[in-house]
VEXPA-318294 format. One record per atom (N, C-alpha, C, O, CB): x, y, z. Coordinates in steps of 0.05 Angstrom, whole numbers, plus 5000, padded with zeros to 4 digits. Atoms other than C-alpha are relative to their C-alpha. Glycine has a CB too. Layout:
REM residues N
XYZ;...
***
This chain:
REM residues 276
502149974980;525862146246;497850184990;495450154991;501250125026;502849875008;522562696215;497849894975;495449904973;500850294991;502050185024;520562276148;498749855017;496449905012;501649804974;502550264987;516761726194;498850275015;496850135022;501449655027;501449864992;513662356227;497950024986;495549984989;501050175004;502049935036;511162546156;497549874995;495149954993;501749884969;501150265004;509261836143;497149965014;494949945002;502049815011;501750054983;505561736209;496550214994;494350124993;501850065029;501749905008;501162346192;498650014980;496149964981;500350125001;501450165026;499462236128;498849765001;496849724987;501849944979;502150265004;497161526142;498350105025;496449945026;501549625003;502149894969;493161856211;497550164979;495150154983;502350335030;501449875010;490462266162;497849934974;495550024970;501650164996;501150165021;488461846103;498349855014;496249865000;501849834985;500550054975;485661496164;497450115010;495250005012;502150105015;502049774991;481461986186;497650134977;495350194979;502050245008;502849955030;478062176117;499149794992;497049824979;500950124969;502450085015;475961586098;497849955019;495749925007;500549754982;501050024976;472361496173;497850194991;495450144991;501850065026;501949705006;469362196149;498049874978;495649884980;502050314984;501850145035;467061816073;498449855016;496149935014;502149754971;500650205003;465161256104;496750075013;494549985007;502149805012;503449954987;459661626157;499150154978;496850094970;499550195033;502349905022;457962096100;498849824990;496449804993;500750144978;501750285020;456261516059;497249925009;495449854993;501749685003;501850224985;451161226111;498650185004;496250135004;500749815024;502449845000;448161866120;498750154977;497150344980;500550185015;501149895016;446761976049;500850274988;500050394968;498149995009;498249685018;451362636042;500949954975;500750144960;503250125013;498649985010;454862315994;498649954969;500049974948;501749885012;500950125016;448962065947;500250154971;500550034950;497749935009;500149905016;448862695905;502650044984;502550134961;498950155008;497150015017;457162625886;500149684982;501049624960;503150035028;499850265011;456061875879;498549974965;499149844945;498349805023;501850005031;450562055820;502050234976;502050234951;495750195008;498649875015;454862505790;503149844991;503849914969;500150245014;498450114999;461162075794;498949754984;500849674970;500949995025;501950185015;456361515759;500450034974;501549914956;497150045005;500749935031;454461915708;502450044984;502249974961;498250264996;497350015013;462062065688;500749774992;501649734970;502150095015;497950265005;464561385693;498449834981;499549684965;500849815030;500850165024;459261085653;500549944973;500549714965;498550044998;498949925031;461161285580;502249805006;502249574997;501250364991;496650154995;468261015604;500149705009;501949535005;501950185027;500050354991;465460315639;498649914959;499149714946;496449895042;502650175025;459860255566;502749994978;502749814961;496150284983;497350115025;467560355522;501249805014;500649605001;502950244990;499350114993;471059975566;499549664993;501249484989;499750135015;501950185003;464959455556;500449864976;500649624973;497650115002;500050085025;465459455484;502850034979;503150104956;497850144991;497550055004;472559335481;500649765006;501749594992;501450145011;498750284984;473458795528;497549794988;498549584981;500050025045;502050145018;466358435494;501849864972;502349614974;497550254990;498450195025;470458205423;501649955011;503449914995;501050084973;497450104991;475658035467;498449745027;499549615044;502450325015;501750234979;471057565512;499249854976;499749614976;497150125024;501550235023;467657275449;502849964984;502449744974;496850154976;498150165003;474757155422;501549705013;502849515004;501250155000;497750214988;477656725472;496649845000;497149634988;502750095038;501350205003;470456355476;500049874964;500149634957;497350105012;499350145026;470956325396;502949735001;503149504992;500950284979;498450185009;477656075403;499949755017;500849545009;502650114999;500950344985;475755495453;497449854974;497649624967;497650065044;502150115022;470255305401;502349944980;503049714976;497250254987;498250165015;475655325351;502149775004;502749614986;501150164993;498650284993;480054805384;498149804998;498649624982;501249985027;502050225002;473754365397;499749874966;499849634959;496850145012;500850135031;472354355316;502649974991;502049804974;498150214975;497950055001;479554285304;500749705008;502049554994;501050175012;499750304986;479553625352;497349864984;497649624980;499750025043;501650125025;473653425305;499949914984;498749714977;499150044992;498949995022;476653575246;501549765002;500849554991;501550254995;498950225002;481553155262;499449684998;500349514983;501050055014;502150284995;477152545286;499249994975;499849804961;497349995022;502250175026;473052505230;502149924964;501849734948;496550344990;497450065016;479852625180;501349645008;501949474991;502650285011;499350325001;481951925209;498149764991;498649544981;500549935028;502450145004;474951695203;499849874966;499549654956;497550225007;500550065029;474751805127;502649834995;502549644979;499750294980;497150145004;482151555127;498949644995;499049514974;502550065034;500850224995;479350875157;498149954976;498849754962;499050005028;502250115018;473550805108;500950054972;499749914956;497150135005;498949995024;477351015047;502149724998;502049584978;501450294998;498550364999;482550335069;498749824996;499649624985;501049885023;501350195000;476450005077;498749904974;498049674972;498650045017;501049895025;473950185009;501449874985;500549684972;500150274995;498550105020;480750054973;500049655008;499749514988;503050175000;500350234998;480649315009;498249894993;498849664988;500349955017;503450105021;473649144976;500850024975;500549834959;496950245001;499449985031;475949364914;502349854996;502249744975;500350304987;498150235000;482048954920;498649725000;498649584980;501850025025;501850144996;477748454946;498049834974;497649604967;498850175017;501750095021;473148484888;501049934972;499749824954;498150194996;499250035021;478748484838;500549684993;500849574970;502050184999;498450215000;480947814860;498249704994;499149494986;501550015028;501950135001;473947464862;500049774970;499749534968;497850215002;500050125031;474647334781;501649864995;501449724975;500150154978;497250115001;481447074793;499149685014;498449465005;502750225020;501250224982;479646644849;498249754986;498849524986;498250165020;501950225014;473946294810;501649874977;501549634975;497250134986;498250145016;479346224750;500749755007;500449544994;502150134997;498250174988;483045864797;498849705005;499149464998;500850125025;501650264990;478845454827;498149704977;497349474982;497450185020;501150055019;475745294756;502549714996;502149475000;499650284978;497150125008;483745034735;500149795027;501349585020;503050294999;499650184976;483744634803;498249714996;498949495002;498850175029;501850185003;477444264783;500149794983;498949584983;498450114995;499650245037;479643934714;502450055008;503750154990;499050104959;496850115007;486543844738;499749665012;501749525016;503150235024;501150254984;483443184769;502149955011;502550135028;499049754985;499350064966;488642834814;502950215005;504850125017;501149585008;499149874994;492543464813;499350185016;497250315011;500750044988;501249724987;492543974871;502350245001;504850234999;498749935034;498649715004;494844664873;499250165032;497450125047;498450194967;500949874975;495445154931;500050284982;501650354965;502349975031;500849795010;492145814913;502350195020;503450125041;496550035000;497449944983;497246364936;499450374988;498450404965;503949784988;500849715007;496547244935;503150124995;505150135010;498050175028;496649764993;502647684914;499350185017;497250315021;501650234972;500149774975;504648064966;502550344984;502250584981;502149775040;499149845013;509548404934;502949884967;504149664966;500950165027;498450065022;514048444861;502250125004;502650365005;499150074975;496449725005;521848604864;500850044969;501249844955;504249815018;499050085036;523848784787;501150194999;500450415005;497949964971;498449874998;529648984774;501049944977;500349734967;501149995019;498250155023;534548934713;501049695008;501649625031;502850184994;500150365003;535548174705;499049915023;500949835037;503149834996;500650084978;531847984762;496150075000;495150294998;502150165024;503249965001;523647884763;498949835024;497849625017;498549894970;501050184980;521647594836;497850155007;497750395009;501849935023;501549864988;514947634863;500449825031;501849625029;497150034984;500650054979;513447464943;496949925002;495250084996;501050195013;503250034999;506747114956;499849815027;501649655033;498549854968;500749974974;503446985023;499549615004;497749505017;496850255004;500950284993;503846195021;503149885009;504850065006;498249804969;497350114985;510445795051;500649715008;499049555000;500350145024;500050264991;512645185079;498449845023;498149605023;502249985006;503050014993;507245165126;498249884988;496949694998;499050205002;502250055012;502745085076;501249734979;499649644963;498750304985;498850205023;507244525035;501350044977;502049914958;498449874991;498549785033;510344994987;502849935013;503649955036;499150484995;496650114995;517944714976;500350054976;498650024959;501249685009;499249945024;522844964924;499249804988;498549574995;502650064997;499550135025;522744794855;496649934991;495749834970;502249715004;503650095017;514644704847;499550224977;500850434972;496650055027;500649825033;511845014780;497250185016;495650125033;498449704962;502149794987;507445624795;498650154975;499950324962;501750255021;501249905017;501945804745;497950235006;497250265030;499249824989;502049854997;496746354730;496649845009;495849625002;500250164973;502950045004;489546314747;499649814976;498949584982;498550294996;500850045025;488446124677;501249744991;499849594978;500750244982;499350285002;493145504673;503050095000;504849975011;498849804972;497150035019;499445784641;503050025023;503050065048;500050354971;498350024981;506445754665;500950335003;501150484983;502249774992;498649764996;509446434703;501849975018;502550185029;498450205006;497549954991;515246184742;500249715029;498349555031;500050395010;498150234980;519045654803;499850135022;500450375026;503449944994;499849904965;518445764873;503249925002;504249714994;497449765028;497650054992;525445844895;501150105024;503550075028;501350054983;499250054968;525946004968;497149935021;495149985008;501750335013;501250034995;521345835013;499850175036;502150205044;499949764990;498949984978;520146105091;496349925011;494349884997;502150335007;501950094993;514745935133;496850084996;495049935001;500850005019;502749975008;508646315112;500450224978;498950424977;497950085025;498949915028;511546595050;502549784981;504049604987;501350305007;497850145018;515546384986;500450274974;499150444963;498549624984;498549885027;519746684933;499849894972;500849674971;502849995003;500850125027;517646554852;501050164977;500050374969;497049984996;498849855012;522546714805;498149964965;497649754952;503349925005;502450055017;517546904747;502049964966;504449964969;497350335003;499050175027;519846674666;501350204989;503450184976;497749854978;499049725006;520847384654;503750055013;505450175000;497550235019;497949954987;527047384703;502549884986;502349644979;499649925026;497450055021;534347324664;501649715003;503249624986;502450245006;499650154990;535446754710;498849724991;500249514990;499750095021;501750115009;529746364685;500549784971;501649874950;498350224999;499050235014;530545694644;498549824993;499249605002;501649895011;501850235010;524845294610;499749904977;498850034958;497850035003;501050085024;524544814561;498149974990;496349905005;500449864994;502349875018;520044944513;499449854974;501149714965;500850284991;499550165027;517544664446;497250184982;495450254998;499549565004;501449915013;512944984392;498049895005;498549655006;500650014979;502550274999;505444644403;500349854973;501849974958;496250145000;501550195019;503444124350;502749944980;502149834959;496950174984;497950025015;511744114319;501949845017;501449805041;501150284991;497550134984;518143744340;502150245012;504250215025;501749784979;497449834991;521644434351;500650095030;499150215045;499950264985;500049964973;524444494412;502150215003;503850274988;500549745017;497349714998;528345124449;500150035024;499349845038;499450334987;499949914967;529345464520;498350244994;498250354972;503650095016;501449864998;524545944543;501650125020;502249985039;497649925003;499149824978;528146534583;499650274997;499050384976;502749985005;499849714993;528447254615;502050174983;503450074965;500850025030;497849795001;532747864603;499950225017;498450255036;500150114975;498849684975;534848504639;497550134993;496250225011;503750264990;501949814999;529248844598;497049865007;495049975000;500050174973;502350164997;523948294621;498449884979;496349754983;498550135013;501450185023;522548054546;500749704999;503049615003;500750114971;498950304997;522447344542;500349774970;498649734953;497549845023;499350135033;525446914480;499649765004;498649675025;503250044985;500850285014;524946274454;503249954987;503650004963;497050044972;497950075012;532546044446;500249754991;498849554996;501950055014;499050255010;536145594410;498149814988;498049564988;501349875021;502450135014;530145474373;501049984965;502150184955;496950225006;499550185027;531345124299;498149914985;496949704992;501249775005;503050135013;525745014250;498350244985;499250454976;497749885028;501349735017;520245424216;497750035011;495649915008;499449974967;501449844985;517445914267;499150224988;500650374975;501250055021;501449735004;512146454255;498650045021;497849895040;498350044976;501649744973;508946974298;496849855002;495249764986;499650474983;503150134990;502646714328;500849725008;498949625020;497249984972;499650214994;506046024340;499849965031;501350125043;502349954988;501050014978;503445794411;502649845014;502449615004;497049884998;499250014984;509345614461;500149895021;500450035041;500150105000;500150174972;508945004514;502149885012;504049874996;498449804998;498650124988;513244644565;499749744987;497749624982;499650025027;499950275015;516344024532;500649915022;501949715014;501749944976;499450234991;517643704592;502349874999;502649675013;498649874993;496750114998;524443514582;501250145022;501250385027;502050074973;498649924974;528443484646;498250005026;498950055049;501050284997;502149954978;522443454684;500550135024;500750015045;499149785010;499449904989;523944014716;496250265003;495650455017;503050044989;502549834996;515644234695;498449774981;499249604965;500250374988;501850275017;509943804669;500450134973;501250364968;496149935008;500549875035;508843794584;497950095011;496550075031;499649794967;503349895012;503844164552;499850245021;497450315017;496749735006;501249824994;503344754596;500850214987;503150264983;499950025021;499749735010;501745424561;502250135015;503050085038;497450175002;498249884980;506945904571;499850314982;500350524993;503549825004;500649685011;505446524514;500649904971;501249684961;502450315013;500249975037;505646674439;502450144989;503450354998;497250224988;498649905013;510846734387;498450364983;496350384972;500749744984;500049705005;510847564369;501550054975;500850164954;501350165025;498849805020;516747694333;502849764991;504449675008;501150375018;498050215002;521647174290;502950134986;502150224965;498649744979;498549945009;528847414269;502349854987;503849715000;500150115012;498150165001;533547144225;499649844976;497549844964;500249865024;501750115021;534046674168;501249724989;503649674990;499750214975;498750345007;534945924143;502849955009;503449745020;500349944965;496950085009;542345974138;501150075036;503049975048;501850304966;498450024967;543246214217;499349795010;497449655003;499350215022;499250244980;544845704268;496950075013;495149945003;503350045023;502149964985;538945964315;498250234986;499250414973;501050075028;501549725003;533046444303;499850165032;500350065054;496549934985;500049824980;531747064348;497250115005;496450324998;501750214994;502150045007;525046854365;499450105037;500350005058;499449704983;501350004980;520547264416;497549955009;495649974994;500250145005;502750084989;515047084457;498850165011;500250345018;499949845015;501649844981;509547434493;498149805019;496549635011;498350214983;501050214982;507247094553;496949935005;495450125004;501050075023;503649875006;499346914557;499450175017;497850345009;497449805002;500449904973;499047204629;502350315002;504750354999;500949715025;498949634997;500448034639;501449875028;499849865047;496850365006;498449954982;506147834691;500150155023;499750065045;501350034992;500049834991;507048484718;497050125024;496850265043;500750114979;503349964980;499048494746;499549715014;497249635012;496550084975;500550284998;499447814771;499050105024;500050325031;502349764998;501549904974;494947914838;499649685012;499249675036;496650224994;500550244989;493947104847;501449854990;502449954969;497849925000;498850245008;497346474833;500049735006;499649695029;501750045002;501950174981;495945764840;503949855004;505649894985;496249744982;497750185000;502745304866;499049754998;497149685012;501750015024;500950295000;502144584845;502349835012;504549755002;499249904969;499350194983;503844184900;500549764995;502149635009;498850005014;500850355006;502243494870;502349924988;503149694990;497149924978;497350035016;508843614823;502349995001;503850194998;500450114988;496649904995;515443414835;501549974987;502549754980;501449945016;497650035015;520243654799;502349825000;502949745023;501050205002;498350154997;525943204777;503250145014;504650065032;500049884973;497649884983;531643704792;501150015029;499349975046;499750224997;498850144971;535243594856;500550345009;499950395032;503749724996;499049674989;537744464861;499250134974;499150074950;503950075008;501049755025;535345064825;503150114996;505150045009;497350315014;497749835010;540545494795;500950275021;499550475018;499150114970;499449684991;543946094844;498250185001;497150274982;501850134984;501249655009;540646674856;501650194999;500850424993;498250155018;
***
């Protein structure tokens, strides 16, 4: 009882003075404490001021910094986009020279046609050299057609096919099986792969030297004669062996192949390719 006595007076009283402030105020008693009370607190509002100031132009800095941040970013995709666009031109432009090859080889194949066709991608692996290219049964591509470079020569058999792609196991691959014959000689041999992707000239018999030019004989008609296929390199071996150990180098850089034409017009005699 007596603490809320306390209480009561104390707030009666607090009460009561500021009633007192409030008429001083209005009559101007108070103007000469107010100027003095001013003049103290100023110093303390002008630090105050120039405290809380780099701390106001921070948080507006750091809203500005998010904005160029969300910029940054935008325009980082921007260049992204036009650097893709860039490398697709230059892709683009690599293929132009190819393309005309092609179309050149299409022209003087008279009543042969070919379907022009892009690697998409190369699997190469020990004994195994497949590329993937963007043409399929859709387009009339069925195993077993002969698949050459731009340039004419032979680089490999379509051997699966799916609807807007096909599989081309290239000459390089260990799998790989063409008869072959020296140009302008009766010697005939197999043209195949290996694990390390060099390609030989087996079961070849006769008198081979380096620079000797390398075509499809056409036997088995499993590929027309006469097409280029690469250059004797390196001959091993001597009269008295059964076979020489004769390599080839293909005319066409394999490995950069970026186009290819499929000749459609050709059908092989083989009835099944060999396993994969």
């Amino acid at each position: 009882m007596l603490i809320f006595q306390r209480y009561a007076y104390w707030a009666g009283a607090m009460v009561g003075l500021a009633m007192v402030f409030a008429v001083a105020s209005q009559a101007g008693v108070l103007n000469p404490v107010q100027g003095v009370f001013l003049r103290v607190t100023s110093p303390i509002e002008s630090g105050v001021g120039s405290v809380l100031r780099p701390v106001g132009a921070f948080v507006t800095d750091a809203g500005r910094i998010r904005s160029l941040q969300q910029e940054n970013r935008e325009l980082r995709l921007q260049v992204e986009d036009l650097q893709n666009q860039v490398a697709q031109l230059q892709q683009d432009a690599a293929e132009i020279p190819e393309l005309r090859q092609a179309l050149g080889i299409i022209d003087e194949a008279g009543g042969d046609t070919f379907e022009a066709a892009s690697v998409l991608t190369r699997d190469a692996f020990p004994f195994s050299d497949v590329i993937r290219v963007n043409k399929g049964s859709n387009d009339g591509i069925r195993v077993g057609m002969v698949v050459r470079s731009t340039q004419g020569s032979l680089v490999g058999t379509v051997t699966e096919t799916f609807p807007s792609q096909s599989l081309v196991r290239l000459i390089s691959d260990s799998r790989s099986s063409v008869n072959a014959e020296i140009a302008g000689t009766a010697i005939e041999g197999n043209v195949r792969g290996s694990a390390t992707k060099t390609v030989k000239f087996d079961l070849a018999q006769g008198n081979i030297s380096t620079g000797d030019q390398v075509i499809t004989s056409g036997v088995g008609d499993n590929y027309p004669r006469g097409l280029p296929i690469g250059t004797v390199v390196e001959v091993e071996g001597t009269p008295q062996d059964l076979y020489l150990d004769v390599t080839i180098e293909p005319h066409v850089r394999l490995s950069r192949l970026t186009t290819v034409l499929i000749e459609t017009s050709f059908d092989p005699g083989r009835q099944m390719l060999e396993q994969q």
